[in-house]
N, C-alpha and C positions, 0 to 999 in steps of 0.2 A: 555367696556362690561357693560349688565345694572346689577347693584345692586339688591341681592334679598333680602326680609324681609320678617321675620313669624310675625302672628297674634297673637296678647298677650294672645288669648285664649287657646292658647300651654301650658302654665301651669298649668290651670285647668278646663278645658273640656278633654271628652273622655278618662276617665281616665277606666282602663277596670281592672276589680276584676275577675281573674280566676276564684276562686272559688266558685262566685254565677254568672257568667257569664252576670256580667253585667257590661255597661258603665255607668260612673258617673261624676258629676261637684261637684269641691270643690272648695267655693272661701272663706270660712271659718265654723268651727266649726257646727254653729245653725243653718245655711244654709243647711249644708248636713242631721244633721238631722233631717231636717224636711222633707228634698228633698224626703231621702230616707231609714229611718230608718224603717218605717213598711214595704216598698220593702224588705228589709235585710231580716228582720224580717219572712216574708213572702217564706224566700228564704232559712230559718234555721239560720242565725244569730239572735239569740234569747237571750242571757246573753250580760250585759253590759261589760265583758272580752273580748266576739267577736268582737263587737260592735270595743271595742280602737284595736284591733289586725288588723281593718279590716284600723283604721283612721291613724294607724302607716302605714301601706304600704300605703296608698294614700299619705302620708306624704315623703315617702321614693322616693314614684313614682317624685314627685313634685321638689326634690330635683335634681334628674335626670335629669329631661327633662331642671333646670335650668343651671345643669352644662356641659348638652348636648355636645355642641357646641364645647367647651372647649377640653373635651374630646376625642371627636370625632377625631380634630386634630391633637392631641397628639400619638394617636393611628396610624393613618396612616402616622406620622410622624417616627414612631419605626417601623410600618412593610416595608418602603420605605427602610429604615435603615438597617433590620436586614434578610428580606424575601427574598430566592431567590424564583422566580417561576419555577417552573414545564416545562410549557407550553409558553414562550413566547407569542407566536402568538396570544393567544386568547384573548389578550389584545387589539390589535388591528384591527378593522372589515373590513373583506375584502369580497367581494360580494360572493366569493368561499362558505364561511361558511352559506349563504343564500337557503334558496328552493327554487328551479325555479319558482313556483309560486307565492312565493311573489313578486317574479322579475317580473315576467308578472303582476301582479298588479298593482305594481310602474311605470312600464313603461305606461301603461293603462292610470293610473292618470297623466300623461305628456301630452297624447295625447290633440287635441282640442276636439273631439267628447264627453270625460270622462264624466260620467254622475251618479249618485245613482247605476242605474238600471242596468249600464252595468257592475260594480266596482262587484253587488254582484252573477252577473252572472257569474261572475268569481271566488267570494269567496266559492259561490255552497252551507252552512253550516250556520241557522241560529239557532244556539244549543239553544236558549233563544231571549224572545222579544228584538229588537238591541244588542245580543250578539253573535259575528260572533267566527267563529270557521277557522281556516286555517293555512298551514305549516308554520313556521317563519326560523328554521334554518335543516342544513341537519345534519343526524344521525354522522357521523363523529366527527364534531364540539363539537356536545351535549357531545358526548363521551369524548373530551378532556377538554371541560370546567370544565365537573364533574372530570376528573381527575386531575386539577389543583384545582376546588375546595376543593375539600378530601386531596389533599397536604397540602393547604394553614390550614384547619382545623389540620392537623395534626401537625402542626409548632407550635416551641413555639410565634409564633407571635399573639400581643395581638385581640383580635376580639370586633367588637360592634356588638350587636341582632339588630335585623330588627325593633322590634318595640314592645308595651307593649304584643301583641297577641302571637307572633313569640317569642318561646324563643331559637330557633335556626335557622341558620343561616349567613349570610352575608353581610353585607352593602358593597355594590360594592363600593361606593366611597372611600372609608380609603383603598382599595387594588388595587387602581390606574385606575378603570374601564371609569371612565368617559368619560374623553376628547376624548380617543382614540377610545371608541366602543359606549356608550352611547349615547352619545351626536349624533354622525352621524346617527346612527340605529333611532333614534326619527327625527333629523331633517330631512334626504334623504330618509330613505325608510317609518316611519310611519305613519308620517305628511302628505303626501301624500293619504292616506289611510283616516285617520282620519276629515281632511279638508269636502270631500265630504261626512262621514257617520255621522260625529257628528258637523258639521257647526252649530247648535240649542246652542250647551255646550260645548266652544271656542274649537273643534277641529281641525276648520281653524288656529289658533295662537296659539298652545305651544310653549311655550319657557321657560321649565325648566324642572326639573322630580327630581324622587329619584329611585333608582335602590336597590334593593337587590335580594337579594335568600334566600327561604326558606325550612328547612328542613323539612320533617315528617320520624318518626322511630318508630318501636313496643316499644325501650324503652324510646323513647323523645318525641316531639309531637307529638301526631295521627290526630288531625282535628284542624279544625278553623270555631270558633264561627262565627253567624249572624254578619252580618258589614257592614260597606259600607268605602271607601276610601278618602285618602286625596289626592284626584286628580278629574282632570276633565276627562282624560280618563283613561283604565288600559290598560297595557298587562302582561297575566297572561301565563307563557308558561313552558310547561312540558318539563324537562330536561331528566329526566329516576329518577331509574336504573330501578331496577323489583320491583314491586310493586304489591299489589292488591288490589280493591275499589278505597275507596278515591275520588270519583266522587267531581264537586263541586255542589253547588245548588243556583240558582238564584231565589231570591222572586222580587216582585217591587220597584220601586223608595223609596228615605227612606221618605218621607214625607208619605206613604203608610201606616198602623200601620198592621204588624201583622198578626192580625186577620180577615185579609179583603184579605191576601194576599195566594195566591196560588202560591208553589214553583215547579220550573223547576230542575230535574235532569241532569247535564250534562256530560258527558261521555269526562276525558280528556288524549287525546294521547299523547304521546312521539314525540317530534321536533314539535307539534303545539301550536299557540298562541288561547287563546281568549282576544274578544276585546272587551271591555264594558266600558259605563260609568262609572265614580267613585261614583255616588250617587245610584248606580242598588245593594241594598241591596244582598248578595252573603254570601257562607261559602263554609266549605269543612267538606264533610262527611269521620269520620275514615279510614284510610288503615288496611286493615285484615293482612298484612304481607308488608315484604320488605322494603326498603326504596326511598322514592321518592322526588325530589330537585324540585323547581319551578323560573320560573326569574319571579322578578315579575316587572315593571317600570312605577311609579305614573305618569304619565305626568301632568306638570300644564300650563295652563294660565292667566296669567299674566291680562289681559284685561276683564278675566271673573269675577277672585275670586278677583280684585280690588274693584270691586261696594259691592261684597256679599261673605263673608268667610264661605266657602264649610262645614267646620266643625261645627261650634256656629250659622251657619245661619243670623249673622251679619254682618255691614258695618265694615271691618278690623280695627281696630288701632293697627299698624307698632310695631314693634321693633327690632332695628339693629341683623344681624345676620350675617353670611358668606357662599360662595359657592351660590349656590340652594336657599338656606334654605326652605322654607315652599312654593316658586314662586310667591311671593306681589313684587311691586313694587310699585316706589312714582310714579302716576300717574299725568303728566303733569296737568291734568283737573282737577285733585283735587279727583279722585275716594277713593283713599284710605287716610288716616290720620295717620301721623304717630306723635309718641311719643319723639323720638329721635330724641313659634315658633308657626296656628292651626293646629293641627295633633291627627292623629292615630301613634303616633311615641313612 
């Protein structure tokens, strides 16, 4: 199996401050503020108290993401232990739990005729520029995953968050998701998909991802900030329950700034996925009630983010990690450079 490795600039890049809703880099002290002390400042951090309250969580963040890994392990090594599931089944993917349409898509991509044009004659749905909109799993499924979810949530079994944005949710991996439903959902039915739409930004070659789920609740999270992802492609796919709003919103590519940028509304239904790049700048506007789950699964490549790491915008230099990790590998040809994770994690 190939070995994966994150990019050293997992420890300080993308470090993301809730409360002035901004991403930052810290590689020490007088760096940051210079980087970004009038931004702060700018932003209501105004007294030198704010100022170390803001450099103590960046510190705290830093601390995290080094003992990550570790952790990570540990965790899904107690809920293997200690977790009974709910639901069996939905650990493992069976074509049942699928939309007929995305079966006819997959098959589609089999054929020899497959072509762009005919892939999206069939997707029918382009909610945003390259951002496809269409069924991924049947109502049923959805139904039981979130009922296994909200189990798993309700166990004393220990949980890791999705990531610095997400502070509820799920890392499918620590709750056994992978091998058995991840991993085949990306290589048999998406990669097939992605190949033909996103062949430009390796979506001919994933071979890795990160999986979770995320929450939104009137009293927990309600939206998610401007971003863009630690992948080359997404899929972003509404679980339920009842909910209302919440729409997402696509602005451009992240090399785009801003203020140059006009944003797409998008309307997101229950058992469909969207498909987008990971660099198509994206958020989600507030839910006005209810609560709503999301799967979300980074997919990476290997062949892409080895010349240029997706996150820092740099030629990688490696650092040993396990599983997935961030989807680097030692590239025969010399692409990447290793030392021996880069994320939105």
């Amino acid at each position: 199996m190939e070995r994966f490795y994150t990019c050293s600039c997992f420890f300080t890049d993308n470090i993301f401050l809730e409360e002035y809703k901004l991403h930052v880099r810290f590689v020490s002290e007088n760096q940051f503020r210079k980087d970004y002390q009038n931004i702060l400042r700018s932003l209501g951090c105004e007294s030198e108290s704010q100022f170390r309250d803001v450099i103590g969580k960046i510190q705290a963040e830093i601390e995290r993401r080094q003992n990550h890994k570790l952790k990570s392990a540990e965790r899904a090594a107690v809920i293997k232990e200690i977790y009974t599931p709910l639901h069996q089944h939905v650990y493992h993917l069976q074509e049942s739990f699928l939309a007929p349409e995305l079966l006819e898509m997959v098959k589609y991509c089999a054929s020899r005729e497959a072509n762009v044009e005919g892939l999206l004659k069939l997707i029918q749905t382009e909610a945003a520029p390259r951002v496809f909109r269409f069924p991924v799993f049947r109502k049923e499924f959805c139904r039981d995953l979130l009922e296994e979810l909200e189990h798993f949530e309700q166990s004393d079994a220990p949980k890791g968050r999705p990531n610095t944005m997400n502070n509820y949710g799920i890392v499918l991996n620590e709750l056994g998701f992978d091998e058995g439903f991840i991993t085949p959902l990306r290589e048999v039915y998406l990669r097939p998909l992605t190949a033909l739409l996103y062949s430009d930004c390796g979506g001919n070659c994933l071979d890795s991802h990160k999986a979770f789920v995320v929450k939104y609740d009137m009293h927990e999270d309600l939206d998610l900030s401007y971003h863009y992802d630690n992948s080359e492609v997404t899929l972003n796919v509404s679980l339920g329950k009842d909910f209302t709003e919440g729409n997402l919103f696509f602005g451009d590519m992240r090399q785009v700034p801003l203020s140059e940028t006009e944003c797409v509304e998008v309307e997101h239904h229950v058992t469909e996925g969207l498909l987008h790049r990971g660099q198509h700048m994206h958020g989600a506007l507030s839910i006005s009630s209810g609560t709503r789950w999301n799967l979300i699964i980074w997919m990476r490549a290997s062949r892409q983010r080895n010349k240029l790491c997706p996150m820092c915008g740099k030629r990688p230099t490696l650092v040993e990690s396990d599983g997935f990790s961030d989807g680097f590998t030692m590239d025969p040809d010399g692409d990447a450079k290793a030392n021996v994770s880069c994320s939105l994690t």
